[in-house]
C-alpha positions as CSV (number, residue, x, y, z in Angstrom):
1,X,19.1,-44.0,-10.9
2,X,21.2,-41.4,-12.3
3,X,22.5,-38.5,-9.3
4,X,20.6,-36.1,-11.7
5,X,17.0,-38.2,-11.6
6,X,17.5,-38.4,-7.8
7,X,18.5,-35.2,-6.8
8,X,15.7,-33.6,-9.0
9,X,13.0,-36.5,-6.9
10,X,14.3,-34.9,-3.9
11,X,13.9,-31.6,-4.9
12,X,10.6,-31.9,-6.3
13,X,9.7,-33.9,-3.2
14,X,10.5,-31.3,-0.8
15,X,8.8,-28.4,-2.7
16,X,5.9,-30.4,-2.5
17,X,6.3,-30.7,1.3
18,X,7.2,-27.5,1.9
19,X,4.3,-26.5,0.1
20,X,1.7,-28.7,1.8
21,X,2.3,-28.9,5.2
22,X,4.1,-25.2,5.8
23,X,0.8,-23.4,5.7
24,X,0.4,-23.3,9.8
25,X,4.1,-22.2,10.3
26,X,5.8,-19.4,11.0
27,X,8.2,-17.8,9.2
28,X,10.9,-18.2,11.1
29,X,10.0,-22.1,10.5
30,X,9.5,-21.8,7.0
31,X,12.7,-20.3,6.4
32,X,15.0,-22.7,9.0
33,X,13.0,-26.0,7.2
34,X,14.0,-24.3,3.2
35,X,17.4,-23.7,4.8
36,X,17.8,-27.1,6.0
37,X,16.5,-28.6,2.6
38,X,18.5,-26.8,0.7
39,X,21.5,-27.3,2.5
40,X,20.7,-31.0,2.5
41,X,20.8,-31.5,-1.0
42,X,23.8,-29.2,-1.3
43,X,25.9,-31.4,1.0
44,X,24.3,-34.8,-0.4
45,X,26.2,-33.0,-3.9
46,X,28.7,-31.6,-2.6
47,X,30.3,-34.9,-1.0
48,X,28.9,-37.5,-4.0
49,X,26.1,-38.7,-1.5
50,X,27.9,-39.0,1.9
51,X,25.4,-39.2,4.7
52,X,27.9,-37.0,6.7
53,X,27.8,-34.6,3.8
54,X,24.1,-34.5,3.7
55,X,23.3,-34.0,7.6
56,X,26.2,-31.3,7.6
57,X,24.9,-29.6,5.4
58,X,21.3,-29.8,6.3
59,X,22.6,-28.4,9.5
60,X,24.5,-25.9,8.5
61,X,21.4,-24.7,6.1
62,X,19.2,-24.9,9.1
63,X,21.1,-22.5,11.1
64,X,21.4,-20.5,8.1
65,X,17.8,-20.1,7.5
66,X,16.9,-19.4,11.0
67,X,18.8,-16.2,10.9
68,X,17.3,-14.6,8.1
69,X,14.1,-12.6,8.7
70,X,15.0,-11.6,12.4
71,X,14.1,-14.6,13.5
């Protein structure tokens, strides 16, 4: 599978997750769990599909998120 095909499946995978099972959440949750997606696929891109690169950044996304919106 081509990095294009799979970071597309992961991004249409998470927008349907976020999308389905975000509707009891706060959003303060909402926007640490997009921040944390987001910054997953970023670092999964970022270093050519390192796991390190991908956790790093999901971190780094999820601390991100949680400070936006006064949380």
């Amino acid at each position: 599978m081509t990095q294009i095909r799979r970071i597309g499946l992961i991004l249409f995978s998470l927008a349907t997750a976020l999308v389905a099972g975000c509707s009891s959440m706060t959003a303060c949750e909402k926007s640490t769990a997009a921040g944390a997606a987001i910054g997953g696929v970023a670092g999964n891109v970022l270093t050519e599909g390192s796991t390190v690169g991908t956790v790093g950044g999901a971190v780094a996304g999820g601390v991100v998120g949680n400070r936006q919106r006064g949380c």
